[in-house]
N, C-alpha and C positions, 0 to 999 in steps of 0.2 A: 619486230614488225612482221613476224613470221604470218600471220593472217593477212597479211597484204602484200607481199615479193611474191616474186619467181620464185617456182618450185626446183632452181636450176641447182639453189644454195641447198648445202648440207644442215641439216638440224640443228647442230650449233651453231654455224652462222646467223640464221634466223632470228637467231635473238639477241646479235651483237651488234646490231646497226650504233653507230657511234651521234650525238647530239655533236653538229658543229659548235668549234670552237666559239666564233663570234656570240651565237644563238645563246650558250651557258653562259658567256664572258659577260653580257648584260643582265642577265640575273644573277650570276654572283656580285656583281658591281652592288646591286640594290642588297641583298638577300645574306652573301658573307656566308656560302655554302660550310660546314664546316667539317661533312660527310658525305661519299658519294654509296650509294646503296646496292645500284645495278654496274656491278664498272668489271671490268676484266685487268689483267696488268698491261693491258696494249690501250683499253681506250676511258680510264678513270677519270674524271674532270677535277677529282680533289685528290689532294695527296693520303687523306684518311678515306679509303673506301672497302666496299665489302667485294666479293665476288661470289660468283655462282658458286664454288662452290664451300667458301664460306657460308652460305645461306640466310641471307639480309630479313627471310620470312620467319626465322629459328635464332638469331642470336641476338644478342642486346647492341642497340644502336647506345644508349647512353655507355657502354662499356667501349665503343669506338670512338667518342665523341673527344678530345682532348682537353683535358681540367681546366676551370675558368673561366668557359665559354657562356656569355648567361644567353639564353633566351637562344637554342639553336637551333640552325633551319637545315633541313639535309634533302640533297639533291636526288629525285627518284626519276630515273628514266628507264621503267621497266620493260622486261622484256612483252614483247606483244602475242607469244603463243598465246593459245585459248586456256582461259583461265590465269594466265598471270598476271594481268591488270589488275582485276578482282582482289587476288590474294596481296597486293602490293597496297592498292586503297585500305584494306581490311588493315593493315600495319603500321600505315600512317595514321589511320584513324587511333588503334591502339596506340603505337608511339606520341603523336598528339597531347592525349591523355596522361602520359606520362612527360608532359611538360617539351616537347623536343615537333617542331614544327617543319614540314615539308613541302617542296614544288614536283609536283608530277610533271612529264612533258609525256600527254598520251593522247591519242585520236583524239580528234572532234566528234563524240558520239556522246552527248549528254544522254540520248534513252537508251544509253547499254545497261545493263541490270549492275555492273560495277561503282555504275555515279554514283553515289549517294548526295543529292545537294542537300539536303538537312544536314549533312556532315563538315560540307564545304564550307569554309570562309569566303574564299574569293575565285572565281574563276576568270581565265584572263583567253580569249578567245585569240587567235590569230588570223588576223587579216592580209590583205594584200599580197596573198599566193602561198605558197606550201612550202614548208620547211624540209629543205636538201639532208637527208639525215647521211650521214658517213658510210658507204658501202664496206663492210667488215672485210673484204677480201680486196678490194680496190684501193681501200685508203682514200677515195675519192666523194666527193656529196655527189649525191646520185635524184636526179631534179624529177624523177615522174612518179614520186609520193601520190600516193592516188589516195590520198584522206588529207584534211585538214588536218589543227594542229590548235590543242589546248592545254593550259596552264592551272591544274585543279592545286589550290594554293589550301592548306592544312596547319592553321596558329592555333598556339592554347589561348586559350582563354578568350575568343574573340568572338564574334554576334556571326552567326553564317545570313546572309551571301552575298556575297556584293559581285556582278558581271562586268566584268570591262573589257575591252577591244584594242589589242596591240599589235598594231603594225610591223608585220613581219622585216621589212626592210629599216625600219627604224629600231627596231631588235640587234641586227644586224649591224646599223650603223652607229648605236653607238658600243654594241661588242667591240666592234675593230677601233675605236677611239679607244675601250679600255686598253685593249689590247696592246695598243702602240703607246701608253703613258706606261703601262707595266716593262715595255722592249727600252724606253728613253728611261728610265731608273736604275 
């Protein structure tokens, strides 16, 4: 989120804002992430994930993917300096192609030069207020996101693009319904 914080935080922080749990809980519910792409060892949402400086733009996601898995989807919550969207869409797009399907969670800016909608499958808008993203040094969701909040969805072999509209609180509600069947298990 580094093009939208305070310039209070240091350069690495900038790009480690963390996706609430609830928020991934209900796409992984649907989706069955089976790789996280953008993760650090403090804020990875799958237990297979890459890190900065593994370099998620340079090495093979199907080499991280664990055997068996048909048809998989991996979770990209990239960092938001300038230029790192771009380079992350470019790789989904490549991976894609290479049979392996992903969820971006990045700004609400369909006319940034990053979108490609002839690329997209499905994008999934977020409604009713802005997504609290995880303050990297706080541990805390930090609520004055000052951008909306969209879901650029990336399947093989499927017709691009279908728009839809997902309430952010029902995002949320039923995260924490996963949530608490995964704590009662």
């Amino acid at each position: 989120m580094a093009d939208y914080i305070a310039s209070a935080l240091t350069e690495a922080e900038k790009d480690t804002w963390s996706t609430p749990l609830d928020i991934f809980s209900a796409l992984d519910n649907e989706f069955n992430f089976c790789l996280d792409t953008c993760a650090s060892d403090n804020n990875f949402k799958v237990e297979n994930y890459i890190t900065k400086e593994q370099d998620a733009l340079e090495c093979s996601w199907l080499d991280r993917i664990p055997q068996g898995i048909v048809n998989p989807m991996v979770w990209i919550n990239p960092p938001y300096s300038r230029g790192s969207i771009k380079a992350f869409t470019k790789a989904a797009i490549k991976q894609r192609n290479n049979g392996i399907g992903s969820v971006m969670l990045v700004p609400l800016t369909p006319e940034a030069l990053w979108f490609y909608a002839n690329q997209t499958q499905e994008l999934r808008i977020v409604t009713g207020g802005r997504i609290a993203f995880i303050n990297p040094v706080t541990g805390m969701p930090q609520k004055d996101n000052p951008k909306g909040s969209m879901f650029v969805i990336f399947k093989p072999d499927c017709a691009p693009i279908a728009t839809k509209y997902i309430d952010r609180d029902y995002l949320i509600e039923v995260g924490q319904q996963v949530l608490k069947s995964k704590e009662a298990a």
